[in-house]
N, C-alpha and C positions, 0 to 999 in steps of 0.2 A: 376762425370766424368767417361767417361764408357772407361774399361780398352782395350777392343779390338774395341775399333775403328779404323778405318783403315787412320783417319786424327791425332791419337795422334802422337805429334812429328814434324810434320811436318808446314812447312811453307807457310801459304796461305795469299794473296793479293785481296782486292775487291776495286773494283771503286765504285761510288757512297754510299760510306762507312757511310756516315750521314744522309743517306733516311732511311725510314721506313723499310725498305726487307733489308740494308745493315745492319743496327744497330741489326737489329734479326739473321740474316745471324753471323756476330761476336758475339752475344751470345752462338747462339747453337754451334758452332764451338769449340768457346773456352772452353766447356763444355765439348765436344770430345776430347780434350786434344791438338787443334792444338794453335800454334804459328799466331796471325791474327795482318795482316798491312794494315793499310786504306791509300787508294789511294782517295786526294783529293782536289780542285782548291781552298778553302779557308784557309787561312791562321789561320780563330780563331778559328778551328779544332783541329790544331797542338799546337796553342797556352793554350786554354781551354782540351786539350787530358787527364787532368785528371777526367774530368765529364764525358768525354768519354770512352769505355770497349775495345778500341783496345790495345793491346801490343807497335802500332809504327805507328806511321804517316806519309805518305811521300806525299810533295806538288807536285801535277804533274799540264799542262794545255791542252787540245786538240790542236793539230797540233804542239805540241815538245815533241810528245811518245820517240821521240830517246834518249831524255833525261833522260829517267827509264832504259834503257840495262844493266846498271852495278848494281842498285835495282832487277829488276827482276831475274838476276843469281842466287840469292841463292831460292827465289821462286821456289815453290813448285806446288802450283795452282793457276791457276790468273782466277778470276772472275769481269767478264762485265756485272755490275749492274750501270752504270748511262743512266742517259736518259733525254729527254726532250718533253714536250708535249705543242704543239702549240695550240691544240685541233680546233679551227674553225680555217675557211681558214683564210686567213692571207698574210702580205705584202712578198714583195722577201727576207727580211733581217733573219727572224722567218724559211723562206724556209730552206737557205742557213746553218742557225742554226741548225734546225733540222737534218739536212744531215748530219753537220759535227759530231755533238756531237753522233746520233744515230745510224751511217752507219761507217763514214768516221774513226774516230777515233777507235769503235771496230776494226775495218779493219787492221787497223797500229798496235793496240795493240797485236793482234792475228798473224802478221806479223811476228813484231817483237820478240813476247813471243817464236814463232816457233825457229828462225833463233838461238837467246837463246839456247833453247833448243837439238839443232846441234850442237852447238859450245860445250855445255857442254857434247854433249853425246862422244865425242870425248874424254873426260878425263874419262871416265863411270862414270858417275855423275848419278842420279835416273831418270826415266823419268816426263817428265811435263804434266799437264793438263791446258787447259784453257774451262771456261764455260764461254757461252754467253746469257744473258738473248736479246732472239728476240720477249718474248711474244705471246700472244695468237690473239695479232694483225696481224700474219705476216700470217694468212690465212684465219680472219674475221675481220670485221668490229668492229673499238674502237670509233665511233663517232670523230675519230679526222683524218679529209683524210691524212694529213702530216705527223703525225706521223704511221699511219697504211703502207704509202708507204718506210717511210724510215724501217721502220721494217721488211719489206719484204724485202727491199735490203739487209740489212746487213745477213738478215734469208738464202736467196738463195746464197749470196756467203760464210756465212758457208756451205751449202749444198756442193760448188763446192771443200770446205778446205776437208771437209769429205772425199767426192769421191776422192781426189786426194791421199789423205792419205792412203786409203784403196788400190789405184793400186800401193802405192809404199811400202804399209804393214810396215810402219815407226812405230818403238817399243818405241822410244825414245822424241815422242809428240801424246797427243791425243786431243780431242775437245769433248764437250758436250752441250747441245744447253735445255738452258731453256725456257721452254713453260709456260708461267703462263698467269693465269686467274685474273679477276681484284681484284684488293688488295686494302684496302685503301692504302691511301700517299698521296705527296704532289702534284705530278703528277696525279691522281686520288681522288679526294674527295670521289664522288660515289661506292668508290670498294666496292664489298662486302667480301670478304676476310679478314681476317685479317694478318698481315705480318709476326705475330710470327705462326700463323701455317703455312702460306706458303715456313716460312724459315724450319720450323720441316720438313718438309713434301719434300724439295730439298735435306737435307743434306743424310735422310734416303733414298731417293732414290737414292743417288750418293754413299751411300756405296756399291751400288751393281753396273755390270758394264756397265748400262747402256748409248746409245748416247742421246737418247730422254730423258730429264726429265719434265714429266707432268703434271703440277699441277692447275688442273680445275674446276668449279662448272660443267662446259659444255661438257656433255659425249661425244658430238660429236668431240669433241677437241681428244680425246684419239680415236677416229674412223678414224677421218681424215689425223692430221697430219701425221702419220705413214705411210701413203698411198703417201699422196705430198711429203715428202722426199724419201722414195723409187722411186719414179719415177725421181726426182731432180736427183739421187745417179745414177739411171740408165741413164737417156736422156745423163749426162755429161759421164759415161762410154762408151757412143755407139758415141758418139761426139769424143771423145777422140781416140776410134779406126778407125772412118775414117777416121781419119787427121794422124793418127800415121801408116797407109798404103800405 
């Protein structure tokens, strides 16, 4: 356990807690000395949690995040690792699926985690982070058009969380936006990555203070992204100021 880790002690939370990137993600964590709670829609999780390497289990479902606000208070970092891949096209019910679980729910979670975060900053409580895994879909092609589209939704409105956050210089919430490159799992058979270095390879990046964290075989990923969110960061800045004139 490394004594100056900047996660020992603290309390971190991840969704999709039983995939491949979630189960390495609470390794290396809890190796850093942090406190890790899995966020998750099955029940023999919670039940079997001893096979399992989390600290704590909490049963959540998409579309009743409200019901985590009094869980996520003492949270520390919430981390949005679930997902879902239709991968070929596919009927309206898989659509509708993928939106909720992949856009719609980050959405509310990072809502919510924020408003959290206000409410606690008001008693000076520490400030919160939340990361978002939007993948290395949300500005190339995954072979899966459903999932590539909803990753860009939820990718551009962290961009618009960002920008908003930085015009109101908020000390007491930040956001981090996970860029990964294909992993295996259960959503990806074909990754080529493997999920314990791509979890080594987040956490070391997150101990420094970055917004972007990168993790790619595809160098162009480290050339481009940087570029489409600067301009995201900026188009909603100058958006911003002609409506606020």
């Amino acid at each position: 356990m490394s004594n100056d880790s900047r996660f020992k002690g603290i309390k971190i939370a991840i969704t999709g807690a039983n995939g491949s990137l979630g189960k390495s993600l609470i390794e290396v964590l809890k190796k850093k000395g942090a406190y890790v709670v899995g966020l998750t829609h099955d029940k023999k999780n919670i039940s079997n949690s001893s096979k399992n390497n989390a600290d704590d289990w909490i049963l959540w479902s998409c579309g009743k995040e409200e019901l985590l606000s009094s869980s996520l208070a003492s949270i520390d970092i919430l981390i949005l690792n679930h997902g879902f891949n239709p991968k070929q096209m596919i009927d309206s019910n898989k659509i509708n699926k993928a939106l909720e679980i992949n856009s719609l729910s980050h959405w509310r979670l990072i809502e919510l985690f924020e408003n959290v975060a206000l409410s606690n900053n008001l008693n000076n409580c520490n400030p919160k982070e939340v990361w978002v895994n939007t993948s290395e879909a949300e500005i190339q092609i995954a072979f899966s058009p459903v999932y590539e589209i909803t990753k860009r939704l939820i990718g551009e409105l962290v961009s618009l969380k960002k920008s908003k956050l930085l015009m109101k210089k908020r000390n007491s919430f930040t956001i981090k936006k996970l860029i990964l490159g294909p992993f295996k799992s259960k959503l990806n058979q074909q990754g080529i990555l493997k999920p314990e270095f791509v979890a080594r390879k987040i956490i070391q990046k997150a101990e420094k203070d970055n917004y972007l964290i990168i993790v790619s075989p595809n160098p162009i990923t480290y050339l481009v992204m940087p570029i489409v969110e600067s301009m995201r960061i900026l188009y909603s800045r100058f958006i911003n100021k002609i409506y606020s004139n």
